[in-house]
VOGU-3710 file (C-alpha; in Angstrom, 3 decimals, decimal comma):
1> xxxxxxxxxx> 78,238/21,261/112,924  79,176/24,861/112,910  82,101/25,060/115,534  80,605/28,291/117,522  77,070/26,407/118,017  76,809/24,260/121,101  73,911/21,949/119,362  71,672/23,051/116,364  68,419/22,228/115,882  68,919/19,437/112,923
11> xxxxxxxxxx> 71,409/17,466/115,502  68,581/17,701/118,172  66,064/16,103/115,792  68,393/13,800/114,235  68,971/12,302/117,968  65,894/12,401/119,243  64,316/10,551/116,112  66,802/7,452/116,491  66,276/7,464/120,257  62,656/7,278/119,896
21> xxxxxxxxxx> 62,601/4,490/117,072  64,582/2,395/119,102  63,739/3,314/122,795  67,832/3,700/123,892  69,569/6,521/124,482  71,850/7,846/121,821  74,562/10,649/122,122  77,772/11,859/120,696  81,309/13,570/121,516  81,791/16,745/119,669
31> xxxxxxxxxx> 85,387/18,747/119,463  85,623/22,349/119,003  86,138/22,355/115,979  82,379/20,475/115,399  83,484/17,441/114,334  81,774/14,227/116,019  84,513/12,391/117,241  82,483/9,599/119,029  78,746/7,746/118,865  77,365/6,276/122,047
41> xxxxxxxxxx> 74,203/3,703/122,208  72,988/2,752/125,284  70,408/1,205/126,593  66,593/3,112/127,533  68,225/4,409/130,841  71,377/5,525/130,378  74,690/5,142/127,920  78,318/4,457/128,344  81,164/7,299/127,616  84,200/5,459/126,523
51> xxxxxxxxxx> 87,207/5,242/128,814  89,902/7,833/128,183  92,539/5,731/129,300  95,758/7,954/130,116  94,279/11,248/127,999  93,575/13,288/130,946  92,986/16,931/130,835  95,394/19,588/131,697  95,280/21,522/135,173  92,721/23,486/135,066
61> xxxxxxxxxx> 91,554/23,137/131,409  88,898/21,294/129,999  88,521/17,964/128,132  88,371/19,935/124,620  84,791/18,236/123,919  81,310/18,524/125,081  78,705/15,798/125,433  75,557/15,234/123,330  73,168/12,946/124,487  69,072/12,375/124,640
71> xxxxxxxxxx> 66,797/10,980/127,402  63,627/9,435/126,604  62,059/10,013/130,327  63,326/14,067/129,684  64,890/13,541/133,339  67,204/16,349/132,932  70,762/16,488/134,167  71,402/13,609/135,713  74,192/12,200/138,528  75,171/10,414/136,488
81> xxxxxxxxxx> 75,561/13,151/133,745  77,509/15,107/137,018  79,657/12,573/137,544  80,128/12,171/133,658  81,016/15,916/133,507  83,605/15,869/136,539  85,057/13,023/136,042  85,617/13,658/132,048  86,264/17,466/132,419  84,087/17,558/129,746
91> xxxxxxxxxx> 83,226/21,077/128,111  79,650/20,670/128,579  77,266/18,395/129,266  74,080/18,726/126,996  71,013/16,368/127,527  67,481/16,126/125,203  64,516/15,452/126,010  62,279/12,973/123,290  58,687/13,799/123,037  55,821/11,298/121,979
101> xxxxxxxxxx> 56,528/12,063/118,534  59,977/11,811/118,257  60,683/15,551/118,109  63,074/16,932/120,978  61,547/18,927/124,034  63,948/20,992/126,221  67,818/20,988/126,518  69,199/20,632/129,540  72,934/22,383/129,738  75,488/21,698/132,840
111> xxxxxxxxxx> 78,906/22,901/133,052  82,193/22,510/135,507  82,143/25,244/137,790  84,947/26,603/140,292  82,006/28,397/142,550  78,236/26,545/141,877  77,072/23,880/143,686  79,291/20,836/144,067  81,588/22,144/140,724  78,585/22,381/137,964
121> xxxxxxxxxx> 76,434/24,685/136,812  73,365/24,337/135,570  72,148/26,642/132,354  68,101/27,508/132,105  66,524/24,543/130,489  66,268/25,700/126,446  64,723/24,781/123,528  67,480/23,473/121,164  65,893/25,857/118,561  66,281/28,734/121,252
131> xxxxxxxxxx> 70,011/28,318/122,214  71,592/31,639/121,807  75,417/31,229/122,773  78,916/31,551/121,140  79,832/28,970/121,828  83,409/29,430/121,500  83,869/32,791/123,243  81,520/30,945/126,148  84,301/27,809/126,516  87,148/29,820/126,787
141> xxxxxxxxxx> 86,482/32,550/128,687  84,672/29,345/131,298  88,266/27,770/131,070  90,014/30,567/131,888  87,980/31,477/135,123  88,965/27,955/135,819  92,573/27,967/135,340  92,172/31,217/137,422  91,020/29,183/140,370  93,305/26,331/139,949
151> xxxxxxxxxx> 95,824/28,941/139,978  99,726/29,001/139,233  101,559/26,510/141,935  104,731/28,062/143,274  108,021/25,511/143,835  108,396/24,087/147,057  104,336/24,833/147,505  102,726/21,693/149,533  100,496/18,924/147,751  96,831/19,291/148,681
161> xxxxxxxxxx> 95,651/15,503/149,487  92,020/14,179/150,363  92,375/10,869/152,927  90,221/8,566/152,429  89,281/5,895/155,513  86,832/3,152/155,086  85,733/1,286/158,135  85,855/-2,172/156,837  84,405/-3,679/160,076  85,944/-1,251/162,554
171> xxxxxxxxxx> 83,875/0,524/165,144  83,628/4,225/164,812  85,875/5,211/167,157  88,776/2,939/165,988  87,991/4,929/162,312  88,708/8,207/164,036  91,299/7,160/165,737  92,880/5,856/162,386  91,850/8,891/160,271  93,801/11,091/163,101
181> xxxxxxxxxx> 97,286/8,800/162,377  96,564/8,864/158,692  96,283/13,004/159,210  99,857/12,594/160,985  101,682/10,814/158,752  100,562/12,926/155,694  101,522/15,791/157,924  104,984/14,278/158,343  105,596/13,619/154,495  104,880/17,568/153,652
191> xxxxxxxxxx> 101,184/16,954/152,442  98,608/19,323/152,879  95,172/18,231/154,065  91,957/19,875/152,788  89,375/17,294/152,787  88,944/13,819/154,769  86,412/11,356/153,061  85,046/8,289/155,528  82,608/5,560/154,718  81,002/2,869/156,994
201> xxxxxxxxxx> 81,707/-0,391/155,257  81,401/-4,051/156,979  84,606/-4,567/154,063  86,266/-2,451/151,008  84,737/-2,334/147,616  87,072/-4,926/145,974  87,554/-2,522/143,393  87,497/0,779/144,162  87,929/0,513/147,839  84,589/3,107/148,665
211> xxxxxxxxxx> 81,660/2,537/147,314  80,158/3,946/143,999  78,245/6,788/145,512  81,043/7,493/147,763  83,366/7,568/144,640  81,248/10,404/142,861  80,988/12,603/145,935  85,118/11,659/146,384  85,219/13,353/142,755  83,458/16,145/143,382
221> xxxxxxxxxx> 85,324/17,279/146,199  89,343/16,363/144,493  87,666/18,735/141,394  86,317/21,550/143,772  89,336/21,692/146,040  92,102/21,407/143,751  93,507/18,801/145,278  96,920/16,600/144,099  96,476/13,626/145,456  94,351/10,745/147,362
231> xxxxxxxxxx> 95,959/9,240/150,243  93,563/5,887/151,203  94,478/4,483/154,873  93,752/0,763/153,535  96,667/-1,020/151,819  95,356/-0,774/148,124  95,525/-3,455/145,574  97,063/-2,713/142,376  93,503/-3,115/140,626  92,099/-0,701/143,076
241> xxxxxxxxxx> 94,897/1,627/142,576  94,549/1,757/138,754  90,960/1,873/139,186  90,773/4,777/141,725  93,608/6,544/139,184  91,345/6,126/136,000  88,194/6,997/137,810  89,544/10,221/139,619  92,567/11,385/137,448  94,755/11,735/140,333
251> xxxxxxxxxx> 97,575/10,111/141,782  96,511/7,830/144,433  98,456/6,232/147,018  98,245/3,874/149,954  99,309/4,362/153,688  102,480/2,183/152,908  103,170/4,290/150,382  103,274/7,687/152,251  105,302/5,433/155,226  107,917/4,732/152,632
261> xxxxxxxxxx> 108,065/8,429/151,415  108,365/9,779/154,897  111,103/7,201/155,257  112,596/8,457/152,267  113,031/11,709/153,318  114,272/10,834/156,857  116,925/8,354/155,847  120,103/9,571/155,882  122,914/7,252/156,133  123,904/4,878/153,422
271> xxxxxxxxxx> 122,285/2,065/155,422  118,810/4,206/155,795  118,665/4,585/152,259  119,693/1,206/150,702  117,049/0,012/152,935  114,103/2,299/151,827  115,114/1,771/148,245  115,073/-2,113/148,906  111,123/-1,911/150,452  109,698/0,731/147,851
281> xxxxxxxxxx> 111,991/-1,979/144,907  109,709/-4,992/147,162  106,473/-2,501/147,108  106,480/-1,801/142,999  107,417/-5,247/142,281  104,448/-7,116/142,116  102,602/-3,687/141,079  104,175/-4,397/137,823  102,830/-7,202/137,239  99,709/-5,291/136,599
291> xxxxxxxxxx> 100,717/-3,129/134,098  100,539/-5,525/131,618  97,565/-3,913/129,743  99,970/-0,574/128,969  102,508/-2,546/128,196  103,687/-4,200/124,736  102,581/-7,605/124,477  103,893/-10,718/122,818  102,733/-11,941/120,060  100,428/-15,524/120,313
301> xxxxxxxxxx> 102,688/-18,126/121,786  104,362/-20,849/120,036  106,775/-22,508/117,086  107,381/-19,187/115,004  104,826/-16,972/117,182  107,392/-16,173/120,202  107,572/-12,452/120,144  110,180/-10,013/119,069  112,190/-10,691/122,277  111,393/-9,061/125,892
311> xxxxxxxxxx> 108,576/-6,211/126,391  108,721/-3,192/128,223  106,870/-4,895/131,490  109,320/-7,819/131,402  112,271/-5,473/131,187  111,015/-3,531/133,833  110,660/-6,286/136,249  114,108/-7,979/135,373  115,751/-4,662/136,432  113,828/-4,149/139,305
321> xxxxxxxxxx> 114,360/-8,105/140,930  118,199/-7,366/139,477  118,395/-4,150/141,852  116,665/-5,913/144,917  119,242/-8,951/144,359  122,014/-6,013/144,172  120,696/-4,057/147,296  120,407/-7,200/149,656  123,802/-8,472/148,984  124,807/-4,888/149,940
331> xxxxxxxxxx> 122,908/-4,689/152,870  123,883/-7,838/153,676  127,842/-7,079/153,928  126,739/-3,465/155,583  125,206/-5,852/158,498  128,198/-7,954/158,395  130,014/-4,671/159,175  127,597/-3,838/162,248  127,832/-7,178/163,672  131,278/-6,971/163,894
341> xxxxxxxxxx> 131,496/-3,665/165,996  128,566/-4,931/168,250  131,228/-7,929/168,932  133,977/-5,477/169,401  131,669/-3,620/171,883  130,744/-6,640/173,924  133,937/-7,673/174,608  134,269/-3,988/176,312  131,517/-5,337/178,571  129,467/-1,903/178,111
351> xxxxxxxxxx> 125,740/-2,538/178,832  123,050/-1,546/175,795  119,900/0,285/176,610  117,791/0,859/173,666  114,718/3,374/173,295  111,974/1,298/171,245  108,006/2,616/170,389  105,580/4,183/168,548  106,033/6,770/166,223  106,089/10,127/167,893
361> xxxxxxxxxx> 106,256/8,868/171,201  109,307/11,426/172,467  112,058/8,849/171,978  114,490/10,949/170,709  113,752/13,507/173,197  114,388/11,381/176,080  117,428/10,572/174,195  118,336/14,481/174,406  117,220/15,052/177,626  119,148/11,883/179,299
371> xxxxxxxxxx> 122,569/12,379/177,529  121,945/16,180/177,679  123,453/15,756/173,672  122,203/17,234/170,819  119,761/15,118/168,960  117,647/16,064/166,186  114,132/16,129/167,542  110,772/17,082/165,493  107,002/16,707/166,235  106,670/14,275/163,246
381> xxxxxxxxxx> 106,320/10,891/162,981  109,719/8,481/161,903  111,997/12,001/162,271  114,573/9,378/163,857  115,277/6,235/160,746  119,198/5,719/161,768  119,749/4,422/164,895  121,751/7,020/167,433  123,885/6,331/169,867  125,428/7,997/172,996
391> xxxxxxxxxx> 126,839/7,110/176,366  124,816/7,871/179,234  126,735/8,035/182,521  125,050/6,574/185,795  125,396/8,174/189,320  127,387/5,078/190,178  129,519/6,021/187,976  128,677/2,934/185,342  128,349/3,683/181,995  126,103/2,664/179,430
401> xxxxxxxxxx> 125,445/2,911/175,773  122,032/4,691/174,939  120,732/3,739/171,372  117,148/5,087/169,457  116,118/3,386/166,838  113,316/4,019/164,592  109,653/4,418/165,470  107,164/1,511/165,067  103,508/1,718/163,851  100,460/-0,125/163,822
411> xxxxxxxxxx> 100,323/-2,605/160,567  104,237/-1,756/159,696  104,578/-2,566/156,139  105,861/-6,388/156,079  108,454/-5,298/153,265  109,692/-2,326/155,273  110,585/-4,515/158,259  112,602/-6,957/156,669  114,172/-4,479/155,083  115,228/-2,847/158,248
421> xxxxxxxxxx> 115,839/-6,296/159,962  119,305/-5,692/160,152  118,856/-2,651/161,697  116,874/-3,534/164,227  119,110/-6,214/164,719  120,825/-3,512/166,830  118,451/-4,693/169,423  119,076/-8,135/169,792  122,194/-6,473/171,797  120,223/-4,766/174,009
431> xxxxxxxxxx> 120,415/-5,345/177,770  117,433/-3,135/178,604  115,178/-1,909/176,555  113,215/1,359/177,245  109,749/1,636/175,856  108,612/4,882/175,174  104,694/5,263/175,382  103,266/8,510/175,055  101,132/8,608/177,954  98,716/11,200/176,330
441> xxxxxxxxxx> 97,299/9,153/173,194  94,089/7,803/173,891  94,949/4,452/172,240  98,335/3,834/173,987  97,262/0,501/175,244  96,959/-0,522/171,080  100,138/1,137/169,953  102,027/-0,848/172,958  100,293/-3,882/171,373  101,925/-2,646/168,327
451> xxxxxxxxxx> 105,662/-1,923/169,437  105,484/-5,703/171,033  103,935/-7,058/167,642  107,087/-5,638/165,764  109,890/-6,929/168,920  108,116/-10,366/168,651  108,393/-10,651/165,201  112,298/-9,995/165,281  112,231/-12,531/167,984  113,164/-9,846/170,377
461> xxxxxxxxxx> 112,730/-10,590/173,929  114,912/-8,498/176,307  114,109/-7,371/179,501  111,936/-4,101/179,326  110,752/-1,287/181,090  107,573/0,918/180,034  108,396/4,852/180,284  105,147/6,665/179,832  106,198/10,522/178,396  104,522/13,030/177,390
471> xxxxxxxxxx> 102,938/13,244/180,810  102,616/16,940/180,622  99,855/16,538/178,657  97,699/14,682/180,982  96,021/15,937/184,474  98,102/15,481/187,707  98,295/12,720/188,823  97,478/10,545/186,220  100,823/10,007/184,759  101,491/8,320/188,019
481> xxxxxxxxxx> 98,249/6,486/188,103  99,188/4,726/184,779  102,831/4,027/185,768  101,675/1,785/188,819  99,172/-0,072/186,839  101,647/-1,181/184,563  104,750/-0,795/187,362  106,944/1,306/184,847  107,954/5,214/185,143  105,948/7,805/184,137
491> xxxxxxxxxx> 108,274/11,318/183,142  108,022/13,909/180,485  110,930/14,551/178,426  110,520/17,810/177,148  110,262/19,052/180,615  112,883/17,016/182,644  110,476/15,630/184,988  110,650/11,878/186,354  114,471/10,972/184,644  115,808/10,189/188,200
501> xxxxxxxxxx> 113,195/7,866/188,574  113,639/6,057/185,317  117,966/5,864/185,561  117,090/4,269/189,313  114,932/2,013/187,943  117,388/1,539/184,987  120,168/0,761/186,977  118,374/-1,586/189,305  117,690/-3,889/185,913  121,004/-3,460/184,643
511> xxxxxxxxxx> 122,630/-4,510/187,364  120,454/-6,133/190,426  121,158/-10,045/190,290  117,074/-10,397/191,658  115,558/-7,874/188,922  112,804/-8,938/186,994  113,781/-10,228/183,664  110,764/-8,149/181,843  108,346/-5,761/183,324  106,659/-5,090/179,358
521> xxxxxxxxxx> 106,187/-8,788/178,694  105,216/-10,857/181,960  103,979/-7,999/184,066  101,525/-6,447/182,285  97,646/-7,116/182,727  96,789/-9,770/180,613  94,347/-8,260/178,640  96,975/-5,844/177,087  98,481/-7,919/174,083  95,453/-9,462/173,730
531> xx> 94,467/-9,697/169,745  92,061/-6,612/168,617
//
């Protein structure tokens, strides 16, 4: 076919007659250049593109071929054709309409779009005799608008990410509470948020997660907002990872994911970053064991049918168990090392109090505000991953060592805390600990149910005393309110308010022979650690 027509006239016919003598629908993939590259049969109602695999289209440029393709019910363009289109890049979308005799009726012309309605255009219905277009002037001056609206990404710019949240049984306002963590953890990893997909599911699609008409309109919006990435709050599966991948031709990733890249940034010691290595190593492990399909396979089994030695996926997974083997002997001697100055310190008979809770709860600006020391503090979620440590002098004059340690979260990755056992082994030390609850989170009650999932799961049982912060944020009065119903202190860090309070009550703990042994664990209303 001539390479500056988009369809001729003989092509039309030629379709149209084979889709009428056998009642399917019959198209084909054309190149610039005009050469058919690819026939499709399908069945009366619609017909199968072939999968791509890993031959995705640049940024902002098109798939290089346009589809041909009739419709014996002359329907039109399609959703399905849409979602063909976008999720292809194809250069155009061109569907015929079969008439009673076998002759084609109208063509129906859609193309990707930065501006029309959800990313495609639709051309004036035409006679395939009537089409009047250059073709090849059309498709690149169309791709270059596009690449114009993509635009050229500067270093250091953010990623653009879509969240995705399915409810998968939850009511709706444990979804928006979820959606609004998922928001603050991509926050904390640098991400930029344009777009933030829900669905109401009673479960996830086992194999893309949403659902399929979920999935189109998911498309849609990734083409029309440029984005990088898809960030899904549910823990995928690595068949719904590839899947999502193929399907949207984007990087997708899970909430454990992002947790482990925010933890990769954060970590800073030697200890903080053997560890993070050692859970993302535990994370892509069994991943790998999916690959198989893109990976060189063995030949049949058997006497003289063996294979030409290891492939690429077996390789790949030797290394990786070798480096996790490496890494927890490491971290193994590195804890050695840390038990051995706790010993030294308890034999200086120096009590231990140690901040523990939720991400983002103000922990290391109690920290600051207590020891009056400089601490690094930032409104982001795990800013603290190495445990600090400073001495905190009483009014008594006792002393006392004052430890953070990492935040906690609801659903921790199970990899991430064993790989950070020995740092939260720091804690088993602990005379007292502090739990820092910020007062002003309308699910504190859940993420307190989520700091004591995480300390009972270390087997840490301390004695404990619930510090709500953050109680600027709330009306007067109620800081205090919560405080008595769950006898702890209520302060706020940031402004120095309620600290005398909470080193009295401290000190009472540390020190009074009648003190209750644990005012988080025994004291609270039962209904608090009950399961959700």
């Amino acid at each position: 076919m001539p390479a500056d027509q988009l369809l001729t006239p003989e092509l039309a016919r030629q379709l149209t007659e084979i889709s009428h003598d056998t009642r399917r629908q019959v198209g084909v993939l054309i190149d610039r250049r005009g050469a058919v590259q690819h026939v499709m049969v399908g069945d009366a109602h619609s017909t199968e593109l072939p999968d791509w695999g890993r031959l995705r289209a640049g940024r902002g440029r098109l798939r290089g071929l346009r589809c041909l393709h009739t419709h014996l019910a002359d329907e039109g363009i399609t959703r399905d054709d849409k979602t063909d289109l976008l999720l292809l890049r194809l250069d155009v979308m061109v569907t015929i309409g079969v008439a009673d005799d076998g002759l084609p009726t109208l063509a129906h012309i859609a193309a990707l779009t930065a501006e029309g309605e959800h990313g495609v255009e639709l051309l004036p219905p035409t006679h395939p005799a009537q089409i009047d277009l250059d073709f090849q002037t059309w498709i690149r001056e169309r791709e270059a608008d596009l690449s114009r609206t993509v635009g050229v990404r500067e270093i250091g710019d953010r990623e653009r990410a879509i969240l995705v949240s399915v409810t998968a049984g939850r009511r709706a306002g444990d979804l928006e509470i979820h959606v609004a963590e998922l928001r603050e953890l991509a926050r904390s990893a640098g991400v930029e948020i344009v777009d933030i997909v829900t669905q109401q599911r009673p479960r996830v699609d086992p194999k893309t997660v949403v659902g399929s008409g979920k999935l189109q309109d998911l498309v849609v919006r990734a083409f029309q907002q440029n984005v990088d990435l898809v960030i899904v709050d549910q823990d995928l599966t690595p068949t719904q990872a590839r899947n999502l991948g193929e399907r949207m031709e984007l990087r997708v990733i899970d909430r454990t994911q992002l947790i482990l890249d925010i933890f990769a940034q954060h970590a800073t010691t030697r200890d903080g970053k053997l560890q993070v290595e050692l859970a993302q190593l535990k994370y892509l492990l069994p991943r790998l064991a999916q690959r198989a399909d893109v990976s060189l396979s063995r030949l049949e089994g058997g006497i003289g049918g063996r294979g030409p030695g290891e492939t690429k996926l077996e390789v790949d997974r030797r290394r990786t168990r070798d480096r996790v083997t490496r890494l927890e002997r490491e971290l193994k001697k590195l804890g050695t090392q840390r038990q051995n100055r706790r010993r030294r310190r308890g034999r200086r008979d120096v009590p231990v109090l140690s901040i523990v809770g939720y991400t983002n709860a103000g922990k290391s600006t109690l920290l600051r505000a207590l020891t009056q020391t400089d601490v690094y503090v930032a409104d982001q979620m795990f800013a603290t991953l190495d445990p600090v440590s400073r001495r905190l002098r009483f009014p008594r004059e006792r002393e006392v060592i004052i430890t953070d340690t990492v935040g906690f979260i609801r659903d921790l990755p199970a990899d991430l805390v064993t790989a950070f056992r020995a740092t939260l082994e720091e804690l088993s030390d602990a005379s007292l600990l502090l739990h820092v609850v910020d007062a002003s989170a309308p699910d504190c009650d859940r993420r307190m149910e989520a700091v004591r999932g995480v300390l009972d799961g270390i087997g840490l049982h301390a004695p404990a005393l619930l510090v709500f912060n953050q109680i600027d944020k709330l009306e007067p009065g109620e800081g205090a309110a919560l405080a008595l119903r769950y006898r702890g202190v209520a302060v706020s860090a940031l402004q120095r308010k309620g600290l005398g309070t909470l080193l009295e009550r401290a000190e009472q703990m540390l020190w009074s022979a009648d003190a209750p042994r644990s005012l988080l664990h025994d004291d609270l209303p039962p209904r608090l650690f009950e399961p959700t």
